[in-house]
C-alpha positions as CSV (number, residue, x, y, z in Angstrom):
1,X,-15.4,-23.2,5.5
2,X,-15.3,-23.1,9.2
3,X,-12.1,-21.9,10.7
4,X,-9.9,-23.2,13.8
5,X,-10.8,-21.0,16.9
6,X,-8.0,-19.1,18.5
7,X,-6.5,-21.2,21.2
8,X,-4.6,-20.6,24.4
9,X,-1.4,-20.4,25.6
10,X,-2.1,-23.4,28.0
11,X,-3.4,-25.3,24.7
12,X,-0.7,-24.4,22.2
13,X,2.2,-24.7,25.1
14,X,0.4,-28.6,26.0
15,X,0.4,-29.3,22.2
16,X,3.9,-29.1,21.8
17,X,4.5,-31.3,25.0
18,X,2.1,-33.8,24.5
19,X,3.4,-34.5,20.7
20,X,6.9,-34.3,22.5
21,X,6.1,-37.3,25.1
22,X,3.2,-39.2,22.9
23,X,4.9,-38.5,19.5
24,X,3.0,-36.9,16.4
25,X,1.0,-39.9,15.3
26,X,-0.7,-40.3,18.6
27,X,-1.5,-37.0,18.7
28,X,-2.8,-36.7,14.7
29,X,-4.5,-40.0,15.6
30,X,-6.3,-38.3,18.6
31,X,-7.2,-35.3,16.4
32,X,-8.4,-36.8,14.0
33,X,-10.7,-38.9,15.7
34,X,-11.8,-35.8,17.8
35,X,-15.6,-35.2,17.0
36,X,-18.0,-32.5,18.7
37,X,-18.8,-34.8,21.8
38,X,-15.3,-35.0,22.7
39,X,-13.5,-32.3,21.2
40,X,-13.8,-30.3,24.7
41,X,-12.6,-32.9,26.4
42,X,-9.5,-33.2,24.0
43,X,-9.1,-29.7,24.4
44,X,-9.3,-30.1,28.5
45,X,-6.6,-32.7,28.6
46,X,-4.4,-30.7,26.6
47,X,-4.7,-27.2,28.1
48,X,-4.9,-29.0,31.6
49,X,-2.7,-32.2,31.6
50,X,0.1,-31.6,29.0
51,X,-0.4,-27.7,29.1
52,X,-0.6,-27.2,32.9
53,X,1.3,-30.3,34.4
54,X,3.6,-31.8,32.3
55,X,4.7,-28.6,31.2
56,X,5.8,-27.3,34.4
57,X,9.8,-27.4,34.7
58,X,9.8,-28.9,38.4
59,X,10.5,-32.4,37.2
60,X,12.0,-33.1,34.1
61,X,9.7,-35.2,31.6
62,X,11.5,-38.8,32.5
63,X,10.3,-38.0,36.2
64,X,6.7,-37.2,35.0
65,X,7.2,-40.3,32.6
66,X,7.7,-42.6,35.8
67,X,4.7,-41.2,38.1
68,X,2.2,-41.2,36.1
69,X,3.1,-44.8,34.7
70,X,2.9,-45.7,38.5
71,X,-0.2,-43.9,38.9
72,X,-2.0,-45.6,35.9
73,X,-0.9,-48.6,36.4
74,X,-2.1,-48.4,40.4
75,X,-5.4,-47.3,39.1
76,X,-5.5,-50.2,36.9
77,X,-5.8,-48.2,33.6
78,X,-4.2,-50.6,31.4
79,X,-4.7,-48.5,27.8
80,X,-2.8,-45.6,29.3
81,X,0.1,-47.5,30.7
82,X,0.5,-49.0,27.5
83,X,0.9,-45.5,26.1
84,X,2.7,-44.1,28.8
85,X,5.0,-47.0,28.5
86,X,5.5,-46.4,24.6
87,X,6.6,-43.1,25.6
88,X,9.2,-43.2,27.5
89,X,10.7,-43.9,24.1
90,X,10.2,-40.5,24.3
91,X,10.7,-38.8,27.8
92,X,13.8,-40.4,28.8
93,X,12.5,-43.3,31.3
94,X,14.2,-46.4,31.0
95,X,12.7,-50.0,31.5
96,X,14.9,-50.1,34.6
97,X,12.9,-47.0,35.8
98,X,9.7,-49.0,34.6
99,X,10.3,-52.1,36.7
100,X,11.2,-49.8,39.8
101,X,8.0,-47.7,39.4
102,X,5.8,-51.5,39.3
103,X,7.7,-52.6,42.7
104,X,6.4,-49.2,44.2
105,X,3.2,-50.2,42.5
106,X,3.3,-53.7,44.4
107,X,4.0,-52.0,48.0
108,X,1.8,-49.4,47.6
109,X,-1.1,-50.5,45.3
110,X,-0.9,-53.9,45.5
111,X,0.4,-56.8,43.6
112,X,-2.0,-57.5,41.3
113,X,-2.2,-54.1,40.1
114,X,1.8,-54.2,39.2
115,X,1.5,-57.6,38.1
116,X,-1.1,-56.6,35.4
117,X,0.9,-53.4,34.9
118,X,4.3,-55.5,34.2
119,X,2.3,-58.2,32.0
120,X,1.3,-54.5,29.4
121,X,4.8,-53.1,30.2
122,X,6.6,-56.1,28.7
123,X,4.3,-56.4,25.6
124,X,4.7,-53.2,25.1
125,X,8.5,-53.8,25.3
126,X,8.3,-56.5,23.3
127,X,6.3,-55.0,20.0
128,X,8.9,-51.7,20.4
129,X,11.5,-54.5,20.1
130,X,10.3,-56.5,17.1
131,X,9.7,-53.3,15.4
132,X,13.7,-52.6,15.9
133,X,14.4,-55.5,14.4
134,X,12.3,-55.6,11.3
């Protein structure tokens, strides 16, 4: 039986934030999907996003939660803003901060890009909501 290999600081420190913002059953969906073609690559994002950004105590993780929704969403990566968006659940964003990150998305990205970006914000919304309820 193979073992684990030892893992960094950067990696265990990034764990713990990314299952903090994502939430454990992301991140044990993500592992367990992980194969050999992009286990390095989970292992980059975690050491280097969640280990080496998000981690830092500069911003708090509701600040962090509202750039990089704004980011994705001007980059027109619709999968991540989804997830981003379910996480605020998480980091302490509110929907208000949502909508305000989108009209900085309008200005500065353009409107179609926070028009698309709203459209996956409010669905996501919407499914957190109906699972309230039930």
């Amino acid at each position: 039986m193979s073992e684990d290999p030892p893992r960094s600081q950067l990696y265990r420190q990034g764990m713990v934030t990314r299952r903090m913002v994502l939430g454990d059953e992301h991140v044990d969906r993500a592992q367990s999907a992980s194969t050999s073609f992009d286990g390095p690559f989970q292992e980059l994002i975690t050491e280097a996003a969640w280990g080496s950004v998000w981690s830092r105590p500069n911003w708090s993780k509701r600040e962090r939660s509202i750039v990089t929704i704004a980011l994705l969403a001007a980059l027109g990566h619709d999968e991540e803003v989804a997830m981003h968006v379910r996480a605020t659940a998480n980091t302490g964003a509110t929907r208000e901060d949502v909508g305000e990150a989108m009209l900085h998305v309008a200005i500065y990205a353009g409107v179609p890009a926070a028009n698309r970006a709203i459209r996956i914000a409010k669905q996501v919304f919407e499914t957190l909501d109906a699972g309230k309820a039930a």
